[in-house]
VEXFI-155819 format. One record per atom (N, C-alpha, C, O): residue number from 1; residue in one letter; x, y, z. Coordinates in steps of 0.02 Angstrom, whole numbers, plus 50000, padded with zeros to 5 digits. Example, Ala and Ser with C-alpha at 12.3 -4.5 7.8 and 13.67 -1.06 7.14 Angstrom:
! VEXFI-155819
     k   r       x       y       z
     1   A   50660   49716   50390
     1   A   50615   49775   50390
     1   A   50660   49835   50390
     1   A   50712   49834   50423
     2   S   50642   49888   50354
     2   S   50684   49947   50357
     2   S   50645   50002   50394
     2   S   50670   50057   50402
This chain:
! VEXFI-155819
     k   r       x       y       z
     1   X   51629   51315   53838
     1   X   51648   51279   53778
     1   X   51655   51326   53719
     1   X   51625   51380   53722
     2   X   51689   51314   53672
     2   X   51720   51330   53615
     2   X   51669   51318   53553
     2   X   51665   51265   53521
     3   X   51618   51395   53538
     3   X   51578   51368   53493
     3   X   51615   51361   53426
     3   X   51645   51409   53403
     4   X   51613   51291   53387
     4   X   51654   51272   53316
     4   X   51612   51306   53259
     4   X   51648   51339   53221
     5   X   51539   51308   53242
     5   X   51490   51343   53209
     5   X   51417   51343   53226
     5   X   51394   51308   53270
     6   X   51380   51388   53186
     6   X   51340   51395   53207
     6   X   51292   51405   53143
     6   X   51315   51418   53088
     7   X   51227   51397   53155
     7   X   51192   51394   53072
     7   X   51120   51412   53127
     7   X   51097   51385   53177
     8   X   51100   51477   53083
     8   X   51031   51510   53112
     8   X   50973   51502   53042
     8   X   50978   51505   52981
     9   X   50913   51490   53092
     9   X   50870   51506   53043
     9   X   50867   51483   52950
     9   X   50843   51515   52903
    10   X   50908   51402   52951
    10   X   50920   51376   52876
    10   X   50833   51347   52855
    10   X   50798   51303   52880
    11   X   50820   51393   52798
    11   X   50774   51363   52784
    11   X   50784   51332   52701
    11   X   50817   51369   52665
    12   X   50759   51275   52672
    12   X   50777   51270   52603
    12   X   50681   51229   52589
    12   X   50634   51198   52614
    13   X   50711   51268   52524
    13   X   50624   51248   52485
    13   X   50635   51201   52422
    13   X   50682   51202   52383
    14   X   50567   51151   52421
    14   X   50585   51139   52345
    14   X   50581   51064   52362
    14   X   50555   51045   52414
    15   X   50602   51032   52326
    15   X   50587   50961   52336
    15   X   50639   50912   52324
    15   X   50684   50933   52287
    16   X   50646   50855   52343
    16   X   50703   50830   52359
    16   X   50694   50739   52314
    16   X   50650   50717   52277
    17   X   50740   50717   52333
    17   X   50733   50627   52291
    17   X   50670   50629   52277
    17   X   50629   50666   52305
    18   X   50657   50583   52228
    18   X   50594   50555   52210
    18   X   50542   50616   52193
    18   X   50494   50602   52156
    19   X   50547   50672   52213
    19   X   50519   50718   52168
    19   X   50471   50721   52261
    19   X   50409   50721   52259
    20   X   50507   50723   52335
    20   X   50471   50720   52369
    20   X   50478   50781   52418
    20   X   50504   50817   52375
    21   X   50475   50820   52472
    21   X   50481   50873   52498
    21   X   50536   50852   52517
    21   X   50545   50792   52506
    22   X   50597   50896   52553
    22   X   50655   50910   52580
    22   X   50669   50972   52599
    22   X   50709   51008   52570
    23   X   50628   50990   52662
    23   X   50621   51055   52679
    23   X   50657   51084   52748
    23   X   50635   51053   52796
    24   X   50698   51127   52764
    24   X   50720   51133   52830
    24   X   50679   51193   52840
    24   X   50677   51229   52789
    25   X   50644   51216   52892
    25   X   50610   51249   52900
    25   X   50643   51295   52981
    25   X   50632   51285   53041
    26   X   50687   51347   52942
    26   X   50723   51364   53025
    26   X   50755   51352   53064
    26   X   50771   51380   53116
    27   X   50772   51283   53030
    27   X   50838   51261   53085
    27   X   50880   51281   53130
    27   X   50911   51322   53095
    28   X   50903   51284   53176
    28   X   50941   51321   53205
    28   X   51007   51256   53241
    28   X   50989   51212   53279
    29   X   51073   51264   53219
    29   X   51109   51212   53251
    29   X   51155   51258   53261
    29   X   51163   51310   53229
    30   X   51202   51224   53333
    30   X   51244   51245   53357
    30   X   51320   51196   53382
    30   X   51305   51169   53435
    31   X   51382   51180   53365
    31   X   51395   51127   53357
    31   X   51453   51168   53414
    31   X   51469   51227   53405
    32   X   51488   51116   53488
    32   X   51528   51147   53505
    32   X   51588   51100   53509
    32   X   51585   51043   53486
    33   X   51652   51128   53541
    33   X   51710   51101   53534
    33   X   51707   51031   53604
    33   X   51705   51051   53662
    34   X   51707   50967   53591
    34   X   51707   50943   53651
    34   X   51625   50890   53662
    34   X   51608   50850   53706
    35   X   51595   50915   53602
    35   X   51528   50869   53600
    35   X   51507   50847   53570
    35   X   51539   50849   53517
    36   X   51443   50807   53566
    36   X   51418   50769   53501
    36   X   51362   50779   53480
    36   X   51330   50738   53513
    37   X   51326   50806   53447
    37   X   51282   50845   53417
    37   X   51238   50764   53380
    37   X   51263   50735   53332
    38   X   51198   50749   53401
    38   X   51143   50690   53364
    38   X   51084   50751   53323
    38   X   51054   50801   53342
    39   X   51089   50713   53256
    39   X   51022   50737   53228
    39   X   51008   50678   53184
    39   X   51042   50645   53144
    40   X   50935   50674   53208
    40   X   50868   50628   53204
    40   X   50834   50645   53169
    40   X   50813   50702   53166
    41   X   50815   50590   53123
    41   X   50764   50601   53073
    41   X   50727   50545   53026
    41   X   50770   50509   53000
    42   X   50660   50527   53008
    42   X   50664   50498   52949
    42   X   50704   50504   52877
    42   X   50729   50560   52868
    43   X   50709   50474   52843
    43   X   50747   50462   52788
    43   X   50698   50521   52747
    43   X   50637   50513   52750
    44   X   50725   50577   52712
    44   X   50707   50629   52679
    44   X   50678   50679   52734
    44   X   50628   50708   52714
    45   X   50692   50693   52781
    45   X   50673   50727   52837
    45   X   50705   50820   52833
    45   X   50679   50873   52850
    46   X   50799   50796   52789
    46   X   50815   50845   52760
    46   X   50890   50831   52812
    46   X   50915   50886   52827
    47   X   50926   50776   52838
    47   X   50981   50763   52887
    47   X   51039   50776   52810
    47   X   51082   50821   52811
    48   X   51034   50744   52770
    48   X   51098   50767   52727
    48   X   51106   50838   52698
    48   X   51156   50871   52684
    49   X   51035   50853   52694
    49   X   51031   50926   52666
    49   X   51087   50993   52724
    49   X   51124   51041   52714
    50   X   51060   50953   52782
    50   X   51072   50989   52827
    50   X   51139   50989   52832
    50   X   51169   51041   52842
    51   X   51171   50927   52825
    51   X   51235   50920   52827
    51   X   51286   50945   52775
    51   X   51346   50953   52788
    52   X   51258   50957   52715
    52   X   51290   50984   52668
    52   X   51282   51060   52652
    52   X   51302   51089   52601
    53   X   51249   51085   52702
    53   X   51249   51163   52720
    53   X   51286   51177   52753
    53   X   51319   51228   52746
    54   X   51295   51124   52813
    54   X   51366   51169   52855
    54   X   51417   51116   52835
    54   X   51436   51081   52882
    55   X   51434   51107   52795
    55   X   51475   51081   52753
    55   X   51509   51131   52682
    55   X   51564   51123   52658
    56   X   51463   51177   52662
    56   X   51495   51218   52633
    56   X   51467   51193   52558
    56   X   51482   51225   52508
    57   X   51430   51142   52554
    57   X   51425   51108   52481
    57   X   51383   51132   52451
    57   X   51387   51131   52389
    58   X   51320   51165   52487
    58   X   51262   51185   52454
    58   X   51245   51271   52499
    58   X   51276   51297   52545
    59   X   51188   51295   52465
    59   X   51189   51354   52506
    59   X   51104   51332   52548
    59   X   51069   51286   52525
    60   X   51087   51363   52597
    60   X   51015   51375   52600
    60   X   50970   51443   52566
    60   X   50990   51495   52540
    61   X   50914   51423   52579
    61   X   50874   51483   52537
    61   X   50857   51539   52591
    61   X   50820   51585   52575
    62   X   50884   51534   52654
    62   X   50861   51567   52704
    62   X   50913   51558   52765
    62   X   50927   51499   52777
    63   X   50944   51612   52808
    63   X   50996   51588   52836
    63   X   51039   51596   52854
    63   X   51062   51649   52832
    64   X   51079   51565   52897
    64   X   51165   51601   52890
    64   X   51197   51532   52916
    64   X   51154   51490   52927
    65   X   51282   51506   52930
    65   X   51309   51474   52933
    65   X   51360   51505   52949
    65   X   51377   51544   52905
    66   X   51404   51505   53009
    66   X   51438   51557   53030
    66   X   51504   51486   53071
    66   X   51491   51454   53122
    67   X   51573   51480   53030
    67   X   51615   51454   53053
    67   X   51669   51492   53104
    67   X   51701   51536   53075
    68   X   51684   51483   53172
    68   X   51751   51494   53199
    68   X   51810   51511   53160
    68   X   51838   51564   53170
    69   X   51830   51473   53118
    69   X   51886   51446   53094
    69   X   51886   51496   53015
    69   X   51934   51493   52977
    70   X   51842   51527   53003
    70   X   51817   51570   52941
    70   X   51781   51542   52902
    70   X   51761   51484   52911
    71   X   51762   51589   52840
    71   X   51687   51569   52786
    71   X   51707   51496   52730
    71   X   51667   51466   52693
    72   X   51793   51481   52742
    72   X   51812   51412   52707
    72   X   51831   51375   52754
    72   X   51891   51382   52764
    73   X   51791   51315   52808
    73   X   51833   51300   52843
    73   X   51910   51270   52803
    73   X   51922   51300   52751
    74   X   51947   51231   52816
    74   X   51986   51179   52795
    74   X   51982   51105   52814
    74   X   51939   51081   52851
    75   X   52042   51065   52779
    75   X   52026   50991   52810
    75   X   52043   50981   52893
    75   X   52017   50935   52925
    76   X   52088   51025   52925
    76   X   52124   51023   52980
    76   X   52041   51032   53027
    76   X   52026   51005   53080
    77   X   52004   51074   52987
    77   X   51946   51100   53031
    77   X   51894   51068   53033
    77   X   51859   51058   53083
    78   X   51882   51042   52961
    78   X   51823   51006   52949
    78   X   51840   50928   52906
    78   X   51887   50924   52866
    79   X   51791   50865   52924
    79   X   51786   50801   52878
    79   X   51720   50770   52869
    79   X   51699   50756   52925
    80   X   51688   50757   52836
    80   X   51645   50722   52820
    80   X   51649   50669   52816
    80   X   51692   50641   52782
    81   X   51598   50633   52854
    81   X   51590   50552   52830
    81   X   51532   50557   52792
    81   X   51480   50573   52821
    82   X   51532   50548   52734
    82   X   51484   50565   52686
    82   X   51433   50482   52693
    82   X   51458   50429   52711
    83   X   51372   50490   52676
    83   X   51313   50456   52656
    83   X   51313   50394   52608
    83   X   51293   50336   52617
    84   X   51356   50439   52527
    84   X   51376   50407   52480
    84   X   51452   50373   52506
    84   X   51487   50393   52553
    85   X   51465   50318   52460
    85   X   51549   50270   52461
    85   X   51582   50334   52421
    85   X   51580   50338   52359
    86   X   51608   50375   52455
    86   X   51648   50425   52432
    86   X   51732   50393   52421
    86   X   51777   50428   52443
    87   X   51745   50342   52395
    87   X   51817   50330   52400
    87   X   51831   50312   52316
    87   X   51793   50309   52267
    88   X   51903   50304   52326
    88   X   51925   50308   52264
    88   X   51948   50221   52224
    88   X   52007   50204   52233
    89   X   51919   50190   52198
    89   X   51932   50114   52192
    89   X   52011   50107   52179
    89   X   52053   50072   52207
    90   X   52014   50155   52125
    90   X   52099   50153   52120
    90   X   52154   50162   52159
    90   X   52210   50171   52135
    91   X   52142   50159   52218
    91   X   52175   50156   52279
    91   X   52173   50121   52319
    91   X   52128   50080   52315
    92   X   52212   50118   52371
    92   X   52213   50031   52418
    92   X   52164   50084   52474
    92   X   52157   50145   52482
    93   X   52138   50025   52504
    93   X   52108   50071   52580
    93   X   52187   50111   52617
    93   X   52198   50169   52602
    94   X   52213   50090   52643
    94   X   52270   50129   52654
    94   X   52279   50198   52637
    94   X   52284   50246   52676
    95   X   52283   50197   52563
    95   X   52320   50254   52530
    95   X   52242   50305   52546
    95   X   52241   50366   52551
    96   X   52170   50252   52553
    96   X   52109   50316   52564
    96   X   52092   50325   52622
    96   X   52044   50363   52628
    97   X   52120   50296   52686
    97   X   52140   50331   52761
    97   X   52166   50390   52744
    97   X   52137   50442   52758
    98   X   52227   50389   52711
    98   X   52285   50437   52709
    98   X   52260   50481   52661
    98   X   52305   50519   52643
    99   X   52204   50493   52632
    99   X   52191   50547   52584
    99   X   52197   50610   52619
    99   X   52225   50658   52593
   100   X   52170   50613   52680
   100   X   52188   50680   52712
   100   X   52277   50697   52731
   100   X   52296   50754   52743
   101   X   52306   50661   52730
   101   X   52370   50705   52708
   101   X   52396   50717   52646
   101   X   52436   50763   52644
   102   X   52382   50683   52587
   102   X   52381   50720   52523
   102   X   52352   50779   52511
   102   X   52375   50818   52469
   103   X   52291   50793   52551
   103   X   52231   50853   52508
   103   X   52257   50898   52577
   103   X   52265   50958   52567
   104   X   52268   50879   52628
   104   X   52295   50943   52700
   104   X   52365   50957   52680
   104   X   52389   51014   52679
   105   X   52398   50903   52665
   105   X   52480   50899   52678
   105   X   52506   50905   52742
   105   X   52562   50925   52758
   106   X   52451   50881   52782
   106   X   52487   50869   52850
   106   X   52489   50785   52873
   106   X   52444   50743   52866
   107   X   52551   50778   52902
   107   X   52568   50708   52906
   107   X   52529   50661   52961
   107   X   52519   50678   53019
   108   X   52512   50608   52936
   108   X   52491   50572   52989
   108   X   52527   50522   53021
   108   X   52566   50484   52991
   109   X   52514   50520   53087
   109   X   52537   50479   53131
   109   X   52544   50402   53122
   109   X   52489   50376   53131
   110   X   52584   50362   53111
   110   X   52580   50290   53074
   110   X   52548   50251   53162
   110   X   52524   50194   53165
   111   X   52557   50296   53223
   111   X   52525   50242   53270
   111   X   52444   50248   53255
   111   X   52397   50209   53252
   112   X   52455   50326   53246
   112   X   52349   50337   53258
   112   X   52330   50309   53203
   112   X   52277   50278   53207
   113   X   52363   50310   53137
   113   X   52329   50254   53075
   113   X   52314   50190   53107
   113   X   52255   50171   53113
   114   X   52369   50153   53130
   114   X   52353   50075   53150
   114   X   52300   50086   53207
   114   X   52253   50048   53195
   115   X   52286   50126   53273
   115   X   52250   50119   53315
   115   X   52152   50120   53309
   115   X   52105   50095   53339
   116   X   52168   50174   53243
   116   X   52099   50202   53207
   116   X   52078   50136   53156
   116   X   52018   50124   53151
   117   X   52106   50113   53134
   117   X   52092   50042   53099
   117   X   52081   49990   53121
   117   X   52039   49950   53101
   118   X   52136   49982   53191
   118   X   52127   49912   53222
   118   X   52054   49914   53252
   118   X   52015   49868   53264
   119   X   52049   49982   53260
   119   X   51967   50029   53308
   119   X   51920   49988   53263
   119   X   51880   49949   53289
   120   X   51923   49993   53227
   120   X   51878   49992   53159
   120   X   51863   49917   53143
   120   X   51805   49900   53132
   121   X   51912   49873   53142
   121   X   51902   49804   53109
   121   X   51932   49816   53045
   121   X   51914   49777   53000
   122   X   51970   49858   53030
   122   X   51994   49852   52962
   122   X   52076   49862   52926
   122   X   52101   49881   52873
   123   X   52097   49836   52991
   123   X   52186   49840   53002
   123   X   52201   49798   52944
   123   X   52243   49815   52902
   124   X   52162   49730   52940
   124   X   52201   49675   52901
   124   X   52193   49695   52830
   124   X   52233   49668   52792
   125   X   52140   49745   52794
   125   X   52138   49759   52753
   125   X   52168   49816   52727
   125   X   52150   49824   52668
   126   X   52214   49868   52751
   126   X   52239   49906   52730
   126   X   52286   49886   52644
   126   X   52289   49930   52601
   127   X   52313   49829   52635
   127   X   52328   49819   52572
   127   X   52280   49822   52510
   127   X   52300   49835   52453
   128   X   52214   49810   52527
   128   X   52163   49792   52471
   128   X   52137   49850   52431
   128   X   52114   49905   52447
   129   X   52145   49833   52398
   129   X   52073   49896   52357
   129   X   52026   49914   52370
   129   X   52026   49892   52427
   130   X   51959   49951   52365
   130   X   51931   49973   52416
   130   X   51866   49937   52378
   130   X   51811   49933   52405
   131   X   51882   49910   52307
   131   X   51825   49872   52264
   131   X   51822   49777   52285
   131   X   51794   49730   52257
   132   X   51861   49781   52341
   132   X   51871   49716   52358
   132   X   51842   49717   52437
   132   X   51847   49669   52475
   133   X   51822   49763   52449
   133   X   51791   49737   52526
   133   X   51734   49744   52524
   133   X   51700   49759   52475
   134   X   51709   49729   52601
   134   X   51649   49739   52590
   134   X   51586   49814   52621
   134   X   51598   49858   52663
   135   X   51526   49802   52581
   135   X   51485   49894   52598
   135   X   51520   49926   52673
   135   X   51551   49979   52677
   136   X   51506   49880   52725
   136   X   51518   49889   52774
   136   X   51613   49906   52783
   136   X   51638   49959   52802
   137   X   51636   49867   52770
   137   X   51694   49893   52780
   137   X   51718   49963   52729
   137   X   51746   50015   52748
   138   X   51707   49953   52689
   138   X   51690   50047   52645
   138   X   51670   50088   52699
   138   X   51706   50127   52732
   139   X   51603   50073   52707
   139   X   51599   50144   52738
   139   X   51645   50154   52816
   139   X   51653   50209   52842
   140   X   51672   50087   52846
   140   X   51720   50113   52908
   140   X   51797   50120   52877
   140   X   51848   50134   52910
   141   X   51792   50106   52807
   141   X   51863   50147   52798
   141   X   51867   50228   52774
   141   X   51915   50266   52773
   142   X   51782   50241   52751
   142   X   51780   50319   52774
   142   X   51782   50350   52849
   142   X   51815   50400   52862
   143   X   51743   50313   52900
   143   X   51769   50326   52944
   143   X   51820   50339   52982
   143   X   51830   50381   53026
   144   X   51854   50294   52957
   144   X   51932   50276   52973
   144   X   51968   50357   52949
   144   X   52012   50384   52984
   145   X   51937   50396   52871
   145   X   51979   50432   52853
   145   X   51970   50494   52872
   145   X   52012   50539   52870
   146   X   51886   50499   52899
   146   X   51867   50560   52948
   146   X   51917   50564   53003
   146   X   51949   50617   53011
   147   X   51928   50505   53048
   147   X   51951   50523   53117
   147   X   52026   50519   53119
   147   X   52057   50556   53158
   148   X   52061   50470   53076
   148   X   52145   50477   53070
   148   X   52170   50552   53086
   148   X   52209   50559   53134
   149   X   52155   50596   53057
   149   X   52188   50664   53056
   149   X   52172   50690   53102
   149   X   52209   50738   53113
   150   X   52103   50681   53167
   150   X   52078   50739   53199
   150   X   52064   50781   53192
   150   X   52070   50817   53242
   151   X   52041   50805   53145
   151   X   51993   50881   53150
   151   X   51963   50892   53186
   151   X   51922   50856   53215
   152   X   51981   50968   53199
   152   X   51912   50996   53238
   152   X   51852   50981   53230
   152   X   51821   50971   53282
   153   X   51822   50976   53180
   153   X   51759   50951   53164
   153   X   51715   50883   53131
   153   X   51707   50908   53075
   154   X   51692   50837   53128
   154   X   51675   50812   53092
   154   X   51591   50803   53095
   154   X   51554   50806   53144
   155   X   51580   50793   53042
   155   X   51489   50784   53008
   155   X   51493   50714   52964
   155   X   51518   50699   52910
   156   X   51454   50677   53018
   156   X   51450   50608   53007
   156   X   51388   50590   52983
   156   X   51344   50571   53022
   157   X   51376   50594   52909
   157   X   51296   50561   52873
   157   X   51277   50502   52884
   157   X   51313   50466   52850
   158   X   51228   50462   52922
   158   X   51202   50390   52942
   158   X   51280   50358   52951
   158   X   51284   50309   52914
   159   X   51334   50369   52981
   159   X   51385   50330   52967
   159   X   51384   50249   52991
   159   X   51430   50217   52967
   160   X   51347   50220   53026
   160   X   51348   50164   53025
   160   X   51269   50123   53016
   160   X   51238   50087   53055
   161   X   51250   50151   52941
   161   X   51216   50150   52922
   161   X   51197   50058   52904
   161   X   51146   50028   52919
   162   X   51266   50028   52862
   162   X   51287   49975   52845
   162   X   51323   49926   52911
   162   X   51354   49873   52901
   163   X   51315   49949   52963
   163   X   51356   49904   53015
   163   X   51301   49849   53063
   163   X   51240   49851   53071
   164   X   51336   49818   53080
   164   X   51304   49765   53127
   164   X   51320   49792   53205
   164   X   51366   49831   53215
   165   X   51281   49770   53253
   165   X   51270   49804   53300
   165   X   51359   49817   53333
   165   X   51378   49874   53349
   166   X   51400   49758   53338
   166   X   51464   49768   53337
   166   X   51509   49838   53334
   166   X   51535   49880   53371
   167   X   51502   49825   53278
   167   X   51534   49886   53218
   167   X   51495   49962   53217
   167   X   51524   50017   53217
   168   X   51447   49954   53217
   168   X   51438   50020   53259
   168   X   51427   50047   53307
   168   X   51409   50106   53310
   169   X   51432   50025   53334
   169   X   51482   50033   53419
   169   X   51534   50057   53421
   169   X   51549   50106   53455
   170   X   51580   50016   53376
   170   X   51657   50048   53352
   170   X   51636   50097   53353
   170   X   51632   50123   53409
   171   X   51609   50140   53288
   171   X   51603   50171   53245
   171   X   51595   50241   53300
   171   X   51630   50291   53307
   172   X   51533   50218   53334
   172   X   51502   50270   53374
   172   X   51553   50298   53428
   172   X   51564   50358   53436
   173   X   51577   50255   53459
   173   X   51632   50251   53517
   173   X   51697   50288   53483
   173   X   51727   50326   53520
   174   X   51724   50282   53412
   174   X   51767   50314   53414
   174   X   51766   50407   53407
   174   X   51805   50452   53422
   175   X   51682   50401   53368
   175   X   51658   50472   53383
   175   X   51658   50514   53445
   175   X   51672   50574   53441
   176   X   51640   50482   53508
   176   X   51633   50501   53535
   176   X   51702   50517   53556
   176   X   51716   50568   53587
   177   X   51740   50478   53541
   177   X   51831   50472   53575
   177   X   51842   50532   53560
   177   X   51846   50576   53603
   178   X   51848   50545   53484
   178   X   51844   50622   53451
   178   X   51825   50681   53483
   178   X   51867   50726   53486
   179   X   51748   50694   53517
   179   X   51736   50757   53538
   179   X   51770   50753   53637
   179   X   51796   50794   53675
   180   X   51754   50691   53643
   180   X   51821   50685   53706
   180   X   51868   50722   53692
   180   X   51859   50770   53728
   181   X   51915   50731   53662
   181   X   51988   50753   53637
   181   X   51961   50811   53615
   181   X   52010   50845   53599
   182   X   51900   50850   53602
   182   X   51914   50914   53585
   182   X   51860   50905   53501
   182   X   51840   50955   53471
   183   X   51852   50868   53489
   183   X   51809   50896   53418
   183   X   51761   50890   53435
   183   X   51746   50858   53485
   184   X   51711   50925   53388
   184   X   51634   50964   53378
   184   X   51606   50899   53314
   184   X   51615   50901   53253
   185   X   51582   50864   53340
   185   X   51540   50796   53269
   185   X   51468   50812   53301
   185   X   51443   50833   53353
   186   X   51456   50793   53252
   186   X   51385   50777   53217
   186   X   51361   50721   53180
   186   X   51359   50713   53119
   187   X   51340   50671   53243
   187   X   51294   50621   53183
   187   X   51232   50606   53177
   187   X   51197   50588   53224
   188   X   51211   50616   53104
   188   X   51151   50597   53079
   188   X   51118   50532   53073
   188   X   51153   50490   53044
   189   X   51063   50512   53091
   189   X   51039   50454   53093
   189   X   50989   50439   53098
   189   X   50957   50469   53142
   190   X   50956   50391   53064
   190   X   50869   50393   53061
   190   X   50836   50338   53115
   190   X   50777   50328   53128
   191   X   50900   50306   53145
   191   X   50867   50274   53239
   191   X   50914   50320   53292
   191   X   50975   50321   53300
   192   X   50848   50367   53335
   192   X   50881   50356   53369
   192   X   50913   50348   53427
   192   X   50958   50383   53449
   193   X   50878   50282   53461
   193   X   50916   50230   53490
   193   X   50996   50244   53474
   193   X   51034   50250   53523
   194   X   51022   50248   53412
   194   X   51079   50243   53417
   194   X   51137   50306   53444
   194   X   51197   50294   53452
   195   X   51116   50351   53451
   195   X   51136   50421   53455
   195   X   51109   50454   53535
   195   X   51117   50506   53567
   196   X   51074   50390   53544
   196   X   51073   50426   53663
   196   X   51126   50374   53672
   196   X   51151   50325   53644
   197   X   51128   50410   53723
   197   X   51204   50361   53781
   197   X   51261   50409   53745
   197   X   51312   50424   53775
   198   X   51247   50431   53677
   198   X   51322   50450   53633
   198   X   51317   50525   53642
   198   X   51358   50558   53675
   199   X   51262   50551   53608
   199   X   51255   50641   53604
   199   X   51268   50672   53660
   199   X   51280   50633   53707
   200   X   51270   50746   53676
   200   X   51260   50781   53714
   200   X   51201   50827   53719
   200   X   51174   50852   53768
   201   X   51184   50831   53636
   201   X   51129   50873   53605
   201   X   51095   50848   53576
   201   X   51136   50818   53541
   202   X   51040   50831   53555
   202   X   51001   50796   53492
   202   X   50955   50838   53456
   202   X   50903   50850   53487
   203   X   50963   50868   53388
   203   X   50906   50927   53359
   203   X   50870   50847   53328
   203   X   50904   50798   53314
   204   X   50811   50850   53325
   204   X   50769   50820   53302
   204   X   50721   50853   53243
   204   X   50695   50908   53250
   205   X   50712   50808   53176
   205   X   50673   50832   53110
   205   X   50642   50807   53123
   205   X   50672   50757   53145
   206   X   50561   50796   53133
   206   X   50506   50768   53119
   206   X   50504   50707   53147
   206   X   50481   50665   53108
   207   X   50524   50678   53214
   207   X   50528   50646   53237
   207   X   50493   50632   53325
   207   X   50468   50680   53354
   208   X   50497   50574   53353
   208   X   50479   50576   53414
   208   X   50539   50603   53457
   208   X   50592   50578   53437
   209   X   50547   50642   53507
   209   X   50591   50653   53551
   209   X   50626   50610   53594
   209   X   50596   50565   53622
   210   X   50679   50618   53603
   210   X   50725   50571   53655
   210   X   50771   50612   53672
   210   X   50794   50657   53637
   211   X   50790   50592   53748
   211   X   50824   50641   53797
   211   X   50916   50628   53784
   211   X   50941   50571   53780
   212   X   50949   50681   53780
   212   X   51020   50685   53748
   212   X   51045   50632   53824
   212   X   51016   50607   53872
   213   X   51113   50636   53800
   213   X   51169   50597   53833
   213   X   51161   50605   53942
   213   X   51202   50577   53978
């Protein structure tokens, strides 16, 4: 397999929400082309921290982070399904599927749009605003905007955090569709029940153990 990145020894100090620890202590992750990387944790365990290190957003205090693709990945390489409702209200869901060909400038496929939506439960809403649906459908029209393009990579924060058992199933299933076809994801999640049957790998924060895929 095709290692996508690799992050040695991340350690970060200091304290996190609420004025509470948020510590990675050595981490070591390895994400490859073709699998699904589960990481487990309680809530402040340090899963977004983690994610926004090999994400490029933050640095660690200890460490390295070493991309395939070079020290910037791109959007072709990398997407986030971020934690926070990262979308833009002033836009229809539609036009925030399609944000990755504005910010890549590479075109997307009008079948894999409809197939990744209909995936989703959120075909009928492509006209709406994104201040008119609902939590749950927000965060699977970020979903929707991670997986439309295919990247090599994606880093998925609690993504079906807001879903009913249904819907994240979708959610999970189309992830997995993803490293089927060749991408390297990562999802974070504080059950997880939800992340065996799916992973290949599971790094675990401070948690009880459970056996990967």
């Amino acid at each position: 397999m095709t290692r996508v990145v690799e992050a040695t020894g991340l350690v970060v100090r200091g304290t996190g929400r609420a004025g509470r620890p948020a510590v990675l202590d050595g981490i070591d992750v390895a994400m490859e082309a073709g699998t699904v990387t589960g990481l487990v944790g309680p809530s402040l365990s340090g899963k977004t921290t983690l994610l926004s290190i090999l994400a490029g957003w933050e640095p660690p205090d200890e460490g390295r982070v070493t991309w395939q693709a070079g020290p910037k990945p791109g959007w072709d390489d990398l997407t986030v399904i971020p934690q926070g409702f990262a979308l833009l209200d002033e836009l229809s869901v539609e036009e925030n599927v399609r944000l990755p060909e504005r910010v890549g400038g590479r075109a997307i496929d009008p079948h894999r749009l409809a197939a990744v939506t209909e995936a989703l439960g959120i075909a009928h809403l492509l006209g709406r605003f994104t201040s008119e649906i609902s939590v749950g459908e927000r965060q699977r029209t970020m979903a929707a905007r991670a997986l439309v393009g295919e990247p090599g990579c994606i880093l998925a924060d609690d993504p079906v955090a807001h879903q009913d058992e249904r819907h994240a199933g979708d959610v999970l299933r189309l992830l997995r569709a993803a490293a089927d076809r060749g991408a390297a994801c990562l999802v974070a999640t504080r059950t997880p029940a939800l992340v065996v049957g799916v992973a290949d790998t599971i790094v675990h924060l401070g948690v009880e153990r459970f056996p990967p895929r």
